[in-house]
PASEBA-1860 file (N, C-alpha, C; in nm, 3 decimals):
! residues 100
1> XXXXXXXX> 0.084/-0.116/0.000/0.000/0.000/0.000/0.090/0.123/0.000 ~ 0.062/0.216/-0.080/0.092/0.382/-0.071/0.024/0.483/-0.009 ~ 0.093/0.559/0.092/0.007/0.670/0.138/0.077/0.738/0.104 ~ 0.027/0.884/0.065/0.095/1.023/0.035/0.023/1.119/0.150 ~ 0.125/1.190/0.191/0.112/1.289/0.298/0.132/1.414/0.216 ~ 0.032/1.480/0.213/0.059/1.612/0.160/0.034/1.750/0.273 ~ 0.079/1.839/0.297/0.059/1.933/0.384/-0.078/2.024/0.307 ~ -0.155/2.103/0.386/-0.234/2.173/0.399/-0.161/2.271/0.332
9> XXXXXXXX> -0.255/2.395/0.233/-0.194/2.495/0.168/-0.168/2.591/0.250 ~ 0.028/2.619/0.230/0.026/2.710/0.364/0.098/2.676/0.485 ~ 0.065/2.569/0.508/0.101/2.496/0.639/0.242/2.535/0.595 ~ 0.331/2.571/0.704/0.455/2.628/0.805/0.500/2.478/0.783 ~ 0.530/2.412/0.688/0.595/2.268/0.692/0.768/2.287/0.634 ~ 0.840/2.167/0.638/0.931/2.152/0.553/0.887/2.068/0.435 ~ 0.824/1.998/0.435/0.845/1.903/0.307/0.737/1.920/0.214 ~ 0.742/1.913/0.128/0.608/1.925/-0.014/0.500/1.793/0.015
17> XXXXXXXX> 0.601/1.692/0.014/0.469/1.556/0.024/0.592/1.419/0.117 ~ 0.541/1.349/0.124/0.610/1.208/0.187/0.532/1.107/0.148 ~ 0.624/1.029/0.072/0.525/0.892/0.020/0.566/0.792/0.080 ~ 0.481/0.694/0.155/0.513/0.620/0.268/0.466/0.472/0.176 ~ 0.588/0.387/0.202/0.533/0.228/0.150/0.505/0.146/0.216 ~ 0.387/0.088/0.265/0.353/0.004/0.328/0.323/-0.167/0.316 ~ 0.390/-0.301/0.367/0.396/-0.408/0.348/0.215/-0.474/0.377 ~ 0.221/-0.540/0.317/0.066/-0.624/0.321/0.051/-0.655/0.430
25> XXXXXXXX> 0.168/-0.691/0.515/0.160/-0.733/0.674/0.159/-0.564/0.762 ~ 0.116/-0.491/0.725/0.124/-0.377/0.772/0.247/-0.325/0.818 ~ 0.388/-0.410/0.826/0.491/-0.300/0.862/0.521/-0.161/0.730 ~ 0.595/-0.077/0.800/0.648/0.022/0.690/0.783/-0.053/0.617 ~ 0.792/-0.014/0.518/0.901/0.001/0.381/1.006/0.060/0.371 ~ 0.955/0.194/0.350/1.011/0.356/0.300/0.904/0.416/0.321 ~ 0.970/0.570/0.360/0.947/0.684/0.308/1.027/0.792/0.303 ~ 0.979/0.770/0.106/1.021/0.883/0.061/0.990/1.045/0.084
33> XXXXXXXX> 1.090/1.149/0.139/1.063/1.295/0.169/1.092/1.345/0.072 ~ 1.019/1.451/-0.013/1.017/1.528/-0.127/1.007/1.684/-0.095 ~ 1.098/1.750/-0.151/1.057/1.917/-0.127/0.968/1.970/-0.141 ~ 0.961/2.109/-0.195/0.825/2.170/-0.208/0.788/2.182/-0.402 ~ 0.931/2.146/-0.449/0.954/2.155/-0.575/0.962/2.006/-0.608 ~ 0.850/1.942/-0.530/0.862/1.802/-0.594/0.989/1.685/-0.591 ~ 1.107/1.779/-0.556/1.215/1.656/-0.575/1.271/1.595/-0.438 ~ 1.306/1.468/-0.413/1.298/1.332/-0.340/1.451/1.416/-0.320
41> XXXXXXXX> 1.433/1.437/-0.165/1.562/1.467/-0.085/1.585/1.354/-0.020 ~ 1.518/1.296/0.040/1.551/1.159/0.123/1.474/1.052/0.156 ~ 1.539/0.939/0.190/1.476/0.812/0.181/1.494/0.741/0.317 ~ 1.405/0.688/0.428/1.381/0.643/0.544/1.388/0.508/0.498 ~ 1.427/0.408/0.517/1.385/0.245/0.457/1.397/0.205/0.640 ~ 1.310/0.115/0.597/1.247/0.028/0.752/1.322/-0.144/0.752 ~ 1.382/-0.191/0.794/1.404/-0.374/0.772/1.405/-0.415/0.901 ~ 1.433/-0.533/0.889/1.486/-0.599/1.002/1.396/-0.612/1.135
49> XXXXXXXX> 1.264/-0.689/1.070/1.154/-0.719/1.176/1.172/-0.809/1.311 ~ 1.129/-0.789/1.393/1.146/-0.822/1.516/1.004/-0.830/1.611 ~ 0.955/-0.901/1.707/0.906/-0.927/1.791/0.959/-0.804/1.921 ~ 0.885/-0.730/1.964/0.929/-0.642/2.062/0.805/-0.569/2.141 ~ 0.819/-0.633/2.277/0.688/-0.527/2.327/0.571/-0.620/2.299 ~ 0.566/-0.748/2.246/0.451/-0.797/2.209/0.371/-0.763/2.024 ~ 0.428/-0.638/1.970/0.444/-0.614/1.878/0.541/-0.634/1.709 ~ 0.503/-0.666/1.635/0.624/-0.717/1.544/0.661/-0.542/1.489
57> XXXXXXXX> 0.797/-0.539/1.483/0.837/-0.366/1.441/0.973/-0.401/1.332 ~ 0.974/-0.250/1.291/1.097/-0.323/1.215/1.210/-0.263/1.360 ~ 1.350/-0.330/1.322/1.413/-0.269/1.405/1.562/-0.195/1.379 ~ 1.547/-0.164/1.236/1.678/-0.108/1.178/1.605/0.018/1.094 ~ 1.639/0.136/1.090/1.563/0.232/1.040/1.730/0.306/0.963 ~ 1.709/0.362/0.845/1.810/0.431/0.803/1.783/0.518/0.691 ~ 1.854/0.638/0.746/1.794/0.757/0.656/1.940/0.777/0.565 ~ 1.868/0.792/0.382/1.984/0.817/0.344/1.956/0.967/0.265
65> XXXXXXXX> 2.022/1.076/0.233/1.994/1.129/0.199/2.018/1.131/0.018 ~ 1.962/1.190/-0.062/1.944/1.231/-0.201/2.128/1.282/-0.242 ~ 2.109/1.395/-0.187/2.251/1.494/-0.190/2.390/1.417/-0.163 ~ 2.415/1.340/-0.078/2.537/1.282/-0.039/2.506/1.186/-0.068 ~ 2.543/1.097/-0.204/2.566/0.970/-0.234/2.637/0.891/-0.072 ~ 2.651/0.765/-0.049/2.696/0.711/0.016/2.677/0.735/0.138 ~ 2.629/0.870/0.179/2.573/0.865/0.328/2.498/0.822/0.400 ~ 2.453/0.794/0.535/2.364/0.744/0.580/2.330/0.753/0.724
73> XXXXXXXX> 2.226/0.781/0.806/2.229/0.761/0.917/2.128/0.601/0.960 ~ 2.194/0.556/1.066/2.115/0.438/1.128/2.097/0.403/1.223 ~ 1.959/0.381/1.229/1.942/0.368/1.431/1.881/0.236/1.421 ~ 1.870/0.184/1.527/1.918/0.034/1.562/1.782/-0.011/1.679 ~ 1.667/-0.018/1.677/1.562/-0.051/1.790/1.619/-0.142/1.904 ~ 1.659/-0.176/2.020/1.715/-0.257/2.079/1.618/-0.311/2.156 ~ 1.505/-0.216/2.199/1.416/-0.233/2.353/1.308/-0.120/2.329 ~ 1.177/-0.165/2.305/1.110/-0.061/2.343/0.985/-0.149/2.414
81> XXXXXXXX> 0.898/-0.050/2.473/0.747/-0.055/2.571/0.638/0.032/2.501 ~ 0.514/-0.015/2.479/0.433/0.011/2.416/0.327/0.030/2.559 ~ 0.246/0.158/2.544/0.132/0.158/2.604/0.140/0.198/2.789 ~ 0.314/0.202/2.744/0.351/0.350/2.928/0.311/0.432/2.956 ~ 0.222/0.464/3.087/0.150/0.551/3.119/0.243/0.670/3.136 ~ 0.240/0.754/3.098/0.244/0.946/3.087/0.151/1.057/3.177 ~ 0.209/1.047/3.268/0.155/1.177/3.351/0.093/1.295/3.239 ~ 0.004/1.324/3.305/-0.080/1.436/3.205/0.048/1.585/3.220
89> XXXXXXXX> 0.095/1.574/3.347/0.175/1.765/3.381/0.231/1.728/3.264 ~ 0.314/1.633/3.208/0.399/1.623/3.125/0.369/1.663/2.959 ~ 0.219/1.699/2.949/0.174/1.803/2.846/0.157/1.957/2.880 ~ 0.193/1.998/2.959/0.065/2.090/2.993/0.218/2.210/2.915 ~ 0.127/2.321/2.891/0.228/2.439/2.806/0.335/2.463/2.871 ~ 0.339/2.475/3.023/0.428/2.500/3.130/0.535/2.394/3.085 ~ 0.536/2.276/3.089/0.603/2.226/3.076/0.667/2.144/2.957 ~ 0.597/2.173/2.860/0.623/2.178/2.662/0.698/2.283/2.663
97> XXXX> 0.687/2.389/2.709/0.810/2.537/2.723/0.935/2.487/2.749 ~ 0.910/2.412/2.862/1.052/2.365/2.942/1.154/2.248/2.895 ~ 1.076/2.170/2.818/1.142/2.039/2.756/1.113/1.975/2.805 ~ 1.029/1.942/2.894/1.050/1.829/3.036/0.939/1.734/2.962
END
C-alpha cells in the first residue's frame, strides 16, 4: 500500500509531500521525503523485523539522503514498551516550554 502525505496549503511545513510504502503485513518500507519543488531529498527504509513489546516492528531504520551519495544515518531498535502511562503535567504548556 501507498500513502501520500501532503501538507495543507500554507502549512509552516518543511516538506512538499512524503510517500510512505507500506507491506501487506502492515509494517512500513520507506518513506520517501520530497521538497516543495517536488524533488525526493531523502529516503527512510524500515528492515529488520522483530518481535518487541509484544508487537512485530521493524528494528533497523536508516535515513539516506538524495545529496550525499553514500551517506547514511542508522538507528538500531534494541528495547522498546508500548502503552507506558504518561503523567498528564507532562503536556501541559508550562512544561512543553521547558522540555520536560
Amino acid at each position: 500500500m501507498t500513502i501520500v502525505s501532503l501538507p495543507k496549503p500554507d502549512a509552516p511545513v518543511v516538506w512538499g509531500k512524503i510517500i510512505h510504502r507500506v507491506a501487506r503485513d502492515g509494517l512500513p518500507v520507506f518513506s520517501d521525503y520530497y521538497d516543495e519543488h517536488g524533488n525526493r531529498v531523502r529516503r527512510l527504509s524500515f528492515d529488520e523485523p522483530r518481535v518487541m513489546g509484544g508487537r512485530r516492528i521493524p528494528t533497523r531504520w536508516v535515513v539516506m539522503p538524495d545529496a550525499k551519495p553514500g551517506h547514511r544515518t542508522e538507528m538500531r531498535i534494541e528495547w522498546v514498551a508500548f502503552n507506558v502511562p504518561i503523567d498528564p503535567e507532562v503536556f501541559t504548556r508550562a512544561n512543553l516550554r521547558r522540555g520536560r
